[in-house]
C-alpha positions in Angstrom: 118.6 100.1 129.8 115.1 101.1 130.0 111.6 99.2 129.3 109.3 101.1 127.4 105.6 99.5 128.4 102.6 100.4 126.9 99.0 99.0 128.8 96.0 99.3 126.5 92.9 96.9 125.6 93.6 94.7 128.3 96.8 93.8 127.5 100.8 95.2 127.1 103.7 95.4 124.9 107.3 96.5 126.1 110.4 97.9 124.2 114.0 98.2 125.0 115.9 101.7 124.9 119.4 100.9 125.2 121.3 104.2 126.6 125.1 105.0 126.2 127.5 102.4 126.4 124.9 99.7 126.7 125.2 97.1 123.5 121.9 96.3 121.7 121.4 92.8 121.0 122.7 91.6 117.3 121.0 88.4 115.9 121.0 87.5 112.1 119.6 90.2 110.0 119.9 93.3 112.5 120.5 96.1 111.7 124.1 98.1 112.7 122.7 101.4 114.2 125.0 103.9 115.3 123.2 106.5 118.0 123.7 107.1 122.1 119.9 105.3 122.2 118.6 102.2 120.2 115.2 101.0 120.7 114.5 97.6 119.8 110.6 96.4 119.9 108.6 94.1 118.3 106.0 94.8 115.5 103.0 92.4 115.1 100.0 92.4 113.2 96.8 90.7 113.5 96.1 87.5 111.6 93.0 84.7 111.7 94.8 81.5 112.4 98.0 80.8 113.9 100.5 83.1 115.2 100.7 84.1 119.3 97.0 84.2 121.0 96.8 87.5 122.9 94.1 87.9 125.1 92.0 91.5 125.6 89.3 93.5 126.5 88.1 92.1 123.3 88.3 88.8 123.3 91.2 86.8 122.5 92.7 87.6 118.9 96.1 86.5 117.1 99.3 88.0 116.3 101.9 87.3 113.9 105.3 89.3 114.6 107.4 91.1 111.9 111.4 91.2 112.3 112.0 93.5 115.7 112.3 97.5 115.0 115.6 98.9 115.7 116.0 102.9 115.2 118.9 104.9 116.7 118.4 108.3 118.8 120.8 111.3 119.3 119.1 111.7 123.0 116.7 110.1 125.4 113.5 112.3 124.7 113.5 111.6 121.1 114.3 107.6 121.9 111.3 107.4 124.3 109.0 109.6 122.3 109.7 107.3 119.0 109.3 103.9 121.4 105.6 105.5 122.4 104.6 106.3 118.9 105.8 102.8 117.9 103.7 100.9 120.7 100.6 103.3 119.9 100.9 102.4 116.2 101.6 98.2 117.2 97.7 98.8 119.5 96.4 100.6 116.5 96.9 97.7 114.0 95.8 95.2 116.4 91.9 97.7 116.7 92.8 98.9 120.2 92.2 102.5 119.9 92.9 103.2 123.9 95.2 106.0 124.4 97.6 103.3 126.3 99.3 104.3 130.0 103.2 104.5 129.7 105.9 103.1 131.6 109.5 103.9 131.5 111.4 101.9 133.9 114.7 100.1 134.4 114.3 96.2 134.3 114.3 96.7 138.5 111.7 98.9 138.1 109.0 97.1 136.0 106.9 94.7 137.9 104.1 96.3 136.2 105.3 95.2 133.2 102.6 92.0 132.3 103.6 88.4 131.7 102.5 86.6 128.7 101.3 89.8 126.9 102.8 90.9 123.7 106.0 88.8 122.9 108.9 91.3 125.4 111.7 88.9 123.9 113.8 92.7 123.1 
């Protein structure tokens, strides 16, 4: 298992790439994918009231979060390129146009990985 971490804006979201032989997590809903890699992530929006407050280097806004992302991979590179265009895309709809700084770490690995920032529930 690896966390994906993207830092951007003053704050971070992480992903989960589950490598071979390694179960992804089921839940009501999920999709059955069939590949060596799965990546499971959160996708969130912004919205005015309610939802998750998220603070940043501009101010503190809200998210609301969409059903997780689950795509399958036949090898590691594609996996981990796909979990970086995802997180860009998940800063871009929230207005954070930083180019974020990537992590790719095992669990052990990711004490950089920020508490209370994005919803890493993966």
């Amino acid at each position: 298992m690896l966390l994906v971490c993207g830092l951007a804006g003053g704050t971070g979201t992480t992903g989960t790439l589950y490598e071979p032989g390694e179960s992804p997590p089921s839940y009501d809903g999920a999709p059955t994918v069939e590949a060596p890699y799965v990546w499971v992530c959160d996708s969130f929006y912004q919205v005015s009231s309610g939802g998750h407050k998220l603070d940043t280097d501009q101010g503190v806004i809200r998210v609301a979060f969409e059903r997780p992302t689950v795509r399958g991979f036949e090898d590691r590179e594609q996996a981990v390129a796909a979990a970086k265009t995802h997180i860009r895309d998940q800063f871009s709809r929230l207005g954070i146009g930083a180019d974020p700084d990537f992590y790719v770490d095992t669990p052990a690995e990711a004490s950089h990985v920020p508490s209370g920032s994005g919803r890493d529930e993966s």
